[in-house]
N, C-alpha and C positions, 0 to 999 in steps of 0.2 A: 530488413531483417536478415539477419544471416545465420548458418549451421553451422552447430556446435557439436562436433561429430567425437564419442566415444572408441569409436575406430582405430586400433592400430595404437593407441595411448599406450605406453609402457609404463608412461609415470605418474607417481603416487599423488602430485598435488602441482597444482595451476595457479598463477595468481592473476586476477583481469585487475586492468588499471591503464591509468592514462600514461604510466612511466614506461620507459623503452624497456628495461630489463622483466617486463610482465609477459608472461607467456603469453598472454592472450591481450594485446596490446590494442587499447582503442583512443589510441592521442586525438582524435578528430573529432570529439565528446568530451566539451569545457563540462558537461555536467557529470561526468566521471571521474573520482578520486584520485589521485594518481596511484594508491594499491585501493583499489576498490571491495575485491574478495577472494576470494578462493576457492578452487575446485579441489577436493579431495576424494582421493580413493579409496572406499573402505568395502573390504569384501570387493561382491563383486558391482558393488553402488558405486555412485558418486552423490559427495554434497555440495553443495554450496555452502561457503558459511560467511556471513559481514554481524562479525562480534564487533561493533563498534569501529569498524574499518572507516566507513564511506560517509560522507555528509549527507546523499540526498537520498541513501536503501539501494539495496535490491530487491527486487520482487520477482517473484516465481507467481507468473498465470496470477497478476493481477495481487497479488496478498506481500506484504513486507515480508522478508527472511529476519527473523530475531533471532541470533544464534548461528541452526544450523537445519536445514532441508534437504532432506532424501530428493535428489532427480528422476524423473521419470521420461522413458520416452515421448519427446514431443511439448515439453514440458517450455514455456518460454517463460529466459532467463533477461528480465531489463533491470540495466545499469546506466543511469543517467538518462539520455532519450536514446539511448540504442538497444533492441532487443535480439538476443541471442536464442537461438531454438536447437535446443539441446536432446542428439539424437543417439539411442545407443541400440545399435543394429540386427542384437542378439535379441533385440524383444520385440516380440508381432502383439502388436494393441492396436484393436480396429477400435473406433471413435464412431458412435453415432452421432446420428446429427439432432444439433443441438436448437432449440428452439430459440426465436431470437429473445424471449423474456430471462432466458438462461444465460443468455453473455454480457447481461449485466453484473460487474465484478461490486458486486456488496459484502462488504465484510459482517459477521453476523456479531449483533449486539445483543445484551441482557436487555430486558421489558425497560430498568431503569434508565439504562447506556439509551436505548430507544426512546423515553418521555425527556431526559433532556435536552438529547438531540434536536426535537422539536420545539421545547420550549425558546432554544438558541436559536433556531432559524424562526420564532412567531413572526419576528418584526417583518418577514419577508414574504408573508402570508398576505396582506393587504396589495401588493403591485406596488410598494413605493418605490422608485429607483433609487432614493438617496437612504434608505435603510439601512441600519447597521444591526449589527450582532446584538440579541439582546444579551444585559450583563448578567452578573452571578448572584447577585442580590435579587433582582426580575425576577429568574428560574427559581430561585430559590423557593420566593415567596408563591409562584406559580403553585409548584409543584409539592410543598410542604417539608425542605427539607432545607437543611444547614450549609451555609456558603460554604463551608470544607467540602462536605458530601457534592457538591456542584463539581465544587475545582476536581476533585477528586472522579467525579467520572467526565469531565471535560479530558482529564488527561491520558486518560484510558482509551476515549477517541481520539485524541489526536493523533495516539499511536497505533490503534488500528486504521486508519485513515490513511496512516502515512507523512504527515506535517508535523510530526513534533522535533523536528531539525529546522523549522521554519522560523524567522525572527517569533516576538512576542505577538507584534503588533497584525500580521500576517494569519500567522495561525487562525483565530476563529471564520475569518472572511474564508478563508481556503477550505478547511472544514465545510464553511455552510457549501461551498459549490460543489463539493467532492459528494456532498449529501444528497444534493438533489440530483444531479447526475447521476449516482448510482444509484437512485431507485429508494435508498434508505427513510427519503423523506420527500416526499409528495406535496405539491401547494394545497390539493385537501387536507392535509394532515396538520398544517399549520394554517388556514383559516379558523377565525377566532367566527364562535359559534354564533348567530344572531337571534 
């Protein structure tokens, strides 16, 4: 992890990436764009911004940057697998301490983004090891809703998630692991009732 210090900055905007001409150069992270983002100066802020820059995001404390994100002190900034901790010195933020059920990074879903979720992960409810993703016709019929309405909030997760830069075929398996890890979706939540 390394400091990313606000300190002494004159200038209005940064660019991180894997290219040598980047301010903020991180050649030694194949999972970093070669212009990955950008730090700019606005007022007395700084953002981030990856408008469609980088292949695989940036996130700020766990959540994809879409656009553009205010920094805060302490704030960490990962690109690719390197994480940047972004310090700006004029501001005193004492941090309590956080519970460990808190630093689970879940992204927050709508009740529906939430029932498909789980309908997607059912198959994985049993302990089968060779389980796959259930499809969009399955959820559909689950759930009582039209295979657009499916794809349509499938897509919606993969981007808060974070994998909708991932092949096709990837995507759902990634999802279901990002799901359960974060706490989103629980193997109580997808055992089928007996």
């Amino acid at each position: 992890m390394r400091s990313l210090s606000s300190a002494g900055l004159e200038t209005r905007q940064l660019t991180i990436g894997r290219e040598d001409e980047a301010e903020i150069c991180i050649e030694w992270d194949s999972e970093v764009s070669w212009l990955h983002a950008e730090l700019r100066r606005a007022g007395g802020s700084w953002l981030v911004i990856d408008d469609g820059l980088s292949r695989n995001g940036t996130f700020v404390n766990g959540e994809r940057v879409v656009g553009r994100r205010r920094l805060r002190d302490g704030d960490e900034l990962r690109v690719g697998g390197t994480v940047l901790v972004f310090r700006s010195p004029g501001t005193q933020r004492r941090m309590s301490t956080a519970h460990a059920a808190d630093l689970t990074l879940q992204p927050q879903l709508s009740p529906a983004q939430q029932r498909v979720l789980v309908a997607l992960c059912r198959p994985y409810g049993d302990g089968d090891a060779f389980a796959r993703p259930a499809p969009n016709k399955q959820i559909a019929d689950e759930l009582h809703l039209s295979v657009a309405a499916v794809k349509t909030h499938l897509r919606s997760l993969f981007q808060r998630f974070g994998v909708n830069e991932l092949a096709q075929n990837e995507k759902r398996t990634e999802l279901i692991r990002l799901a359960f890890e974060s706490g989103a979706v629980s193997s109580a939540d997808v055992r089928r009732p007996t």
